[in-house]
N, C-alpha and C positions, 0 to 999 in steps of 0.2 A: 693615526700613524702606526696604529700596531701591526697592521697587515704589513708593515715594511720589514716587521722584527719576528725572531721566532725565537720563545725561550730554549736555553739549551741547556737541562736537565744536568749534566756533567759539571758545563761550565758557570753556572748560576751566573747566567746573564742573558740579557735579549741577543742576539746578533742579526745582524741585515738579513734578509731574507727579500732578496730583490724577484723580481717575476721577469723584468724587461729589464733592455739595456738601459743603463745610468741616463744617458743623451735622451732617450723618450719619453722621461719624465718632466713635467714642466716645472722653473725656477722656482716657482711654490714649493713644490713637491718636493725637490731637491733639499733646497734648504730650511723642512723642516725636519726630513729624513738625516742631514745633518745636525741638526741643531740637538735633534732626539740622543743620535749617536753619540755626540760627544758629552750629554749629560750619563750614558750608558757607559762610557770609553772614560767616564772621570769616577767613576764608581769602582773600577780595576784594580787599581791599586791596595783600595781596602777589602775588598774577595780577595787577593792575593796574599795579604797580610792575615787573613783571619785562615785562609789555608796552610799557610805558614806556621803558625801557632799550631791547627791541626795535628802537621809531623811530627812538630817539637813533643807536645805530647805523645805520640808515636814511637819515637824513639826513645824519649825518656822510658817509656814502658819496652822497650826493644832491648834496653840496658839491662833490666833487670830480672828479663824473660830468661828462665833456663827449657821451657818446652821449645824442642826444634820446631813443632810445626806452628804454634804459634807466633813463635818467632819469624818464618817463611810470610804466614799470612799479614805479620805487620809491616816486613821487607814488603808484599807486594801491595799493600795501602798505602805506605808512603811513597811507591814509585807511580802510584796511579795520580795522588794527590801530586807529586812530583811534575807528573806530566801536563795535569789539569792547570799548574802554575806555568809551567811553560807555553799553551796552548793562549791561556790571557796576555802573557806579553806579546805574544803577535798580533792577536786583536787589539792589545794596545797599540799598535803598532800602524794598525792599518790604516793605509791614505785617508786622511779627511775625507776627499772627492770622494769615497765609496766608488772604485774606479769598478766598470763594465764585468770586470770580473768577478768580483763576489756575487754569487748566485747560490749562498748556501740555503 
């Protein structure tokens, strides 16, 4: 099943990585490429959480920064790490069906 998934180095997680349309896969295929997913898609929440912690450290340390550029560089880690938590809620997000269009 790994050839369905491709880890994504940013997001520390597998994500689909389909070849063909969803439909020309057979019911096998589908629903283990499902089944895969949603043990990937139930692991989200705690990558989010443990990224979350990340910032908080971040910013605890962003409080008590008086170097501006220091300062700059942990504004733009938390907005990276910021984004990387954004980016998992929509992959939490996405259809069960792994509909036709995800082709990352």
């Amino acid at each position: 099943m790994s050839c369905y998934f491709q880890y994504d180095e940013r997001l520390g997680i597998k994500i689909p990585k389909l070849e063909e349309e969803w439909d020309s896969y057979s019911s096998d295929v589908r629903a283990s490429v499902l089944f895969q997913w949603e043990q990937i898609r139930g692991a989200i929440p705690d990558r989010i959480l443990k990224l979350e912690a990340v910032i908080i450290l971040k910013q605890n340390q962003l409080d008590h920064e008086d170097d501006f550029l220091t300062s700059c560089q942990l504004n733009s880690e938390i907005a990276d790490l910021a984004s990387t938590i954004n980016d998992l809620h929509l992959w939490f997000r996405v259809n069960q069906e792994l509909e036709s269009k995800v082709h990352h």
